[in-house]
C-alpha positions in Angstrom: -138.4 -203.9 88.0 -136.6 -206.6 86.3 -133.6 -206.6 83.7 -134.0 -209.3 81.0 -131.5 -210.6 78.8 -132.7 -211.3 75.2 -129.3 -213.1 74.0 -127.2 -215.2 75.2 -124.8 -214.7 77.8 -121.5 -216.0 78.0 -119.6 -216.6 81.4 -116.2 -217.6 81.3 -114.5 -220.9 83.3 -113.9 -219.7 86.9 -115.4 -217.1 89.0 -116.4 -213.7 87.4 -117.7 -210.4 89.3 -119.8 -208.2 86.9 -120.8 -204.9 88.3 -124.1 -203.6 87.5 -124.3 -199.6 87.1 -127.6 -197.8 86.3 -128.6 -194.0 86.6 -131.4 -193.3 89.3 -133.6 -190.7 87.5 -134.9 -187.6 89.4 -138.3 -189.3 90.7 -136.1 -190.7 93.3 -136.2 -189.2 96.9 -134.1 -188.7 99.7 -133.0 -191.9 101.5 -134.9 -194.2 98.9 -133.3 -197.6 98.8 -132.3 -199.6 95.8 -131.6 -202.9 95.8 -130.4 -205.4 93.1 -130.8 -209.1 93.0 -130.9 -212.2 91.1 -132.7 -215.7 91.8 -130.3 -218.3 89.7 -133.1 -221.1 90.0 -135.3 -219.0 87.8 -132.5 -218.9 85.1 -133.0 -221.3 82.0 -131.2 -223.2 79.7 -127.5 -222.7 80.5 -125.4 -225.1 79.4 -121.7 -225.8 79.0 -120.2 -224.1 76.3 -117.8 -226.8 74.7 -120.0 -229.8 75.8 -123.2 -228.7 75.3 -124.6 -230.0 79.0 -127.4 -228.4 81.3 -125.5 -226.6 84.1 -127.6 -226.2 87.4 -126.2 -222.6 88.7 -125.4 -222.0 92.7 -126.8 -220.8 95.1 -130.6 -222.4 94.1 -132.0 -219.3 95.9 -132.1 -215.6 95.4 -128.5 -213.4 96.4 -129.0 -209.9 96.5 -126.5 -206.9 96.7 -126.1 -204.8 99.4 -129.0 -201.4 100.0 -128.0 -199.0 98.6 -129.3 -195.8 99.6 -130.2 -192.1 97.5 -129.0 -189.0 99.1 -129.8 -185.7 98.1 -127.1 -182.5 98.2 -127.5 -181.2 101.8 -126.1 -178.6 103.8 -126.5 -176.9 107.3 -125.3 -173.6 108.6 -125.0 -172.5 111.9 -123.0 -169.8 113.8 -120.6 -171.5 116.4 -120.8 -169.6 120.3 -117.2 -169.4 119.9 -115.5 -167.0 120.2 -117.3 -165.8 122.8 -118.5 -162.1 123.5 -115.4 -159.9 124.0 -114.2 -156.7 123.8 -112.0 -155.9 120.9 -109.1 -153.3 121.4 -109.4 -150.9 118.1 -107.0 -151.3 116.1 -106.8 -155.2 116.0 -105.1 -157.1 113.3 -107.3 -160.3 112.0 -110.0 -160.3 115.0 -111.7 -163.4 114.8 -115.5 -162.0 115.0 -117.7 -165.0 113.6 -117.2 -168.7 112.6 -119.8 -170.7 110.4 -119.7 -174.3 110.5 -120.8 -175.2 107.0 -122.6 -178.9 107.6 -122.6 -181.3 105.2 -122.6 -184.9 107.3 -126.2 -185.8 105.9 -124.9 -184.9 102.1 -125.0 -187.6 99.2 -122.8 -185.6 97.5 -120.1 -183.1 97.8 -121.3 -179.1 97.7 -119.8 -176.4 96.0 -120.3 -172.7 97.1 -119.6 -169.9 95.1 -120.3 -166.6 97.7 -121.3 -166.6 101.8 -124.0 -163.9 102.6 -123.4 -162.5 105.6 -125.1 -160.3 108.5 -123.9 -157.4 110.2 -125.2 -155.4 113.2 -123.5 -152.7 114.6 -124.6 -151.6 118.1 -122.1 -149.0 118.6 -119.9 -147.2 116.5 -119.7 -147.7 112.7 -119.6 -150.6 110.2 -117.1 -148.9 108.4 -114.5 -148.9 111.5 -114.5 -152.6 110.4 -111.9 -152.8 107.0 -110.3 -155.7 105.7 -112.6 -158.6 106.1 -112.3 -162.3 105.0 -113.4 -165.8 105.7 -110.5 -168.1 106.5 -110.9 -171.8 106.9 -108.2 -173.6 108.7 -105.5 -170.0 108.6 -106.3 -169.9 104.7 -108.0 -167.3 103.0 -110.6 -168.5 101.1 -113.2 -165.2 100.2 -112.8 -162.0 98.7 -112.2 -159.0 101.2 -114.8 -157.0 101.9 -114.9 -153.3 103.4 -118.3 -152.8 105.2 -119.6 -149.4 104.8 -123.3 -150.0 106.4 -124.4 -152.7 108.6 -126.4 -155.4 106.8 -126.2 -157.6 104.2 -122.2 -158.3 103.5 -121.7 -160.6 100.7 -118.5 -163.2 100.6 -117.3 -164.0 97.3 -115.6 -167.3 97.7 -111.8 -167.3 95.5 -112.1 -170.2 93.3 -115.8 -171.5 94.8 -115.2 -173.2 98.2 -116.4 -177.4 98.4 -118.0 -178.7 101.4 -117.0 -182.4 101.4 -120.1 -184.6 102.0 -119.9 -186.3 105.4 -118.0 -183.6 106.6 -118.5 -180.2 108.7 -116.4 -177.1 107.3 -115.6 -174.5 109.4 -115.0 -170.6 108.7 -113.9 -167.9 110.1 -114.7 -164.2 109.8 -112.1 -161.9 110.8 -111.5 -158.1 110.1 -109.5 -155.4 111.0 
């Protein structure tokens, strides 16, 4: 593609950065690359304002801006191995039982969440002897608490939606009583 001015253009004495901004539409795909450029030989008739003269612009070849690069919204989940297996004495405050490391290194753009479904398996006892469940990322609240009554689907409501930074992993922890 090519941009074209139809009027004239006006650069002032001395240098001048201009920054070209343009929206990529929704054709685009993952990891497509964009490029932008300009070949100053190919430009005509410019001439000094005040005296009129032909001008011969530098470089006399093409200079091209850097790749840039689309990236879609992306996000990974995954259960860590920590903590490991354990026993859990009953009546434990804030037991640490899961942690998701929300993934969002390969992102192009920061993610918001609004809920966490969970999983639950119970292979002794009740899901209801669990009571005061929460995420927590980094000692901090961050869901809803949930009282399970059946194993199963558990579903995290996130307080205030939770954002994933792209480029970044986030970690949570799901702890109960």
């Amino acid at each position: 593609s090519s941009v074209k001015f139809t009027d004239a253009v006006t650069f002032p004495v001395g240098i001048t950065q201009f920054k070209l901004v343009g929206k990529l539409s929704s054709a685009f795909t993952n990891n497509q690359t964009v490029k932008a450029g300009t070949n100053p030989a190919d430009w005509k008739q410019v001439r000094g304002e005040t005296t009129g003269n032909t001008v011969t612009p530098t470089p006399n070849s093409s200079v091209e801006s850097n790749t840039m690069t689309a990236k879609a919204g992306s996000l990974s989940l995954y259960v860590s191995a920590l903590p490991i297996s354990q026993s859990v004495v009953a009546g434990a405050s804030q037991h640490e039982f899961a942690r998701y490391s929300l993934n969002a290194s390969g992102s192009g753009e920061d993610l918001r969440m609004s809920a966490l479904p969970t999983y639950l398996t119970v292979s002794s006892g009740n899901a209801s002897d669990l009571t005061n469940c929460k995420l927590t990322k980094d000692g901090t609240t961050v869901s809803a608490t949930v009282n399970p009554t059946s194993a199963g689907n558990q579903n995290f409501a996130l307080e205030n939606g939770l954002t994933i930074p792209k480029g970044q992993v986030t970690t949570l922890s799901l702890r109960c009583d």
